[in-house]
C-alpha positions as CSV (number, residue, x, y, z in Angstrom):
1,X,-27.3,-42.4,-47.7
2,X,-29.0,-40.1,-50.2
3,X,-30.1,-36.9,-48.9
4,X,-33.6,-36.9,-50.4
5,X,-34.0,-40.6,-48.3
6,X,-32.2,-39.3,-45.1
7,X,-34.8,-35.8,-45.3
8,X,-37.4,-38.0,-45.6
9,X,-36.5,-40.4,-42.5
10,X,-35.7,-37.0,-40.5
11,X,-38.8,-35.1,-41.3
12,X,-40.9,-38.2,-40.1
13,X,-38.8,-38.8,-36.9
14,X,-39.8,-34.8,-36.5
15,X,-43.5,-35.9,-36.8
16,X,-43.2,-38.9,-34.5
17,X,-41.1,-36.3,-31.9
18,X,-43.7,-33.7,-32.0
19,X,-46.5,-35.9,-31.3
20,X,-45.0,-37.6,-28.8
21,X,-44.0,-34.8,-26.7
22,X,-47.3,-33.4,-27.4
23,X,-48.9,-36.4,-25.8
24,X,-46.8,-36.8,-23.2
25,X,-47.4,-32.6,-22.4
26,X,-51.3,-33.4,-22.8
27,X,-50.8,-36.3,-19.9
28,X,-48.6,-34.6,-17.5
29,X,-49.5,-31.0,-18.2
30,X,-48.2,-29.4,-14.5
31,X,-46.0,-31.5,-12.7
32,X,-45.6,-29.2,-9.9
33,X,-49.3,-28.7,-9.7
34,X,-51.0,-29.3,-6.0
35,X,-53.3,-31.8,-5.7
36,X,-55.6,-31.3,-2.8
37,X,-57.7,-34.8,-3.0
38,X,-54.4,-36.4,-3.3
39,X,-54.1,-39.7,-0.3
40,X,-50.2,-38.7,1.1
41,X,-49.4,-42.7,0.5
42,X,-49.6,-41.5,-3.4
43,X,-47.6,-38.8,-3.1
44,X,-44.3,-40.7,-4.0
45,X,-45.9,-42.6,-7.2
46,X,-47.2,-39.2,-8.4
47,X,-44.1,-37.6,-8.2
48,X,-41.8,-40.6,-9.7
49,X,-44.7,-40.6,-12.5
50,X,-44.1,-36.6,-13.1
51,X,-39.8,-37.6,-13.2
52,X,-40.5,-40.4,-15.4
53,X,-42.4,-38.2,-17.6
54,X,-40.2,-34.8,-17.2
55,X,-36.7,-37.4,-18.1
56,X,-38.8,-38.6,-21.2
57,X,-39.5,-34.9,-22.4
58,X,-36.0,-34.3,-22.1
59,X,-34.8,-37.1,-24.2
60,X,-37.0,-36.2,-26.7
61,X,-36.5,-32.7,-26.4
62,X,-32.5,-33.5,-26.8
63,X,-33.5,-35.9,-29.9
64,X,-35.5,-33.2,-31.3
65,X,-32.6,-31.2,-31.2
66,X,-30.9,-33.6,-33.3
67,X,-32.9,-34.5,-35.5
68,X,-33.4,-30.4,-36.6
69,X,-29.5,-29.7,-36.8
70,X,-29.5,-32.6,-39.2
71,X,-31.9,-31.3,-41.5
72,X,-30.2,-28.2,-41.4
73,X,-27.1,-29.6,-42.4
74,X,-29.1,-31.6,-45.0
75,X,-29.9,-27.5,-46.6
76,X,-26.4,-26.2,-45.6
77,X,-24.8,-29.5,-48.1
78,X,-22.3,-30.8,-45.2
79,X,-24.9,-33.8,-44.5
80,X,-22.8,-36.6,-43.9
81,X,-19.5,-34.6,-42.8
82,X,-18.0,-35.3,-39.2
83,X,-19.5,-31.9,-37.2
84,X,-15.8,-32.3,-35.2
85,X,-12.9,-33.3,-37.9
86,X,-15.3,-32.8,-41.3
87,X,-14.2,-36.6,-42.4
88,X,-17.4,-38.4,-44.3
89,X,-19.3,-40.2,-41.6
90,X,-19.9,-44.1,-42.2
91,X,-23.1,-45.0,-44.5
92,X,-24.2,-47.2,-42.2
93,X,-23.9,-45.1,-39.0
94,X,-26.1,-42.3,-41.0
95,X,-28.8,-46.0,-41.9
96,X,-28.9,-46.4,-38.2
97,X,-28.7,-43.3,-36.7
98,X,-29.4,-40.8,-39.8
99,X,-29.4,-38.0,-37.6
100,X,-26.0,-38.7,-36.6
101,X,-23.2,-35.5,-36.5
102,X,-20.1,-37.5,-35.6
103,X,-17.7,-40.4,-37.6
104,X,-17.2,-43.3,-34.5
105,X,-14.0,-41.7,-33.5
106,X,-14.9,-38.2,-32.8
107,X,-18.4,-39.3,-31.2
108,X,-16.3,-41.5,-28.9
109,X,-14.4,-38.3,-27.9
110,X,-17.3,-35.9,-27.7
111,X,-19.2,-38.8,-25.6
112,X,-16.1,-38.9,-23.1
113,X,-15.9,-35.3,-22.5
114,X,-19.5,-35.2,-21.9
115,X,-19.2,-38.0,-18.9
């Protein structure tokens, strides 16, 4: 993949992150927050609600991540080099997943040590 192609795809994904998380901040501002009018039978939804919400933020919060080390290796030229063993990762892992930092192999590994 073509750097120019694969900034462009990050830089958007960026946009679609931000907004998102800023959404999903706008909706669930305070999870911990007291609410006094609150009927104790809702207690339980509000609270698997605010976990739904505070999981979400950190996936995307974790994407986020990824998708801003690839655009910095994008300016540092090793775009497309396995972060681990510095072997060209596959064209059409970068297509799928173009912030991608691992070949199959060494994500594999990194994925098993993270279990």
């Amino acid at each position: 993949m073509d750097t120019a192609a694969a900034r462009k795809r990050l830089e958007a994904m960026l946009t679609d992150l931000d907004r998102s998380i800023a959404i999903l901040k706008g909706e669930h501002p305070d999870p911990g927050a007291s609410r006094y009018d609150q009927h104790p039978a809702d207690a339980g939804t509000n609270l698997s609600d605010a976990d739904r919400a505070e999981a979400s933020l950190d996936a995307m919060n974790r994407q986020r991540s990824t998708v801003v080390a690839a655009l910095r290796r994008i300016a540092a030229g090793t775009y497309g080099e396995c972060v681990d063993c510095a072997k060209p990762v596959p064209e059409g892992r970068l297509e799928a997943r173009p912030d991608a930092a691992r070949c199959v192999p060494c994500q594999a590994k990194y994925d098993r040590a993270q279990r």
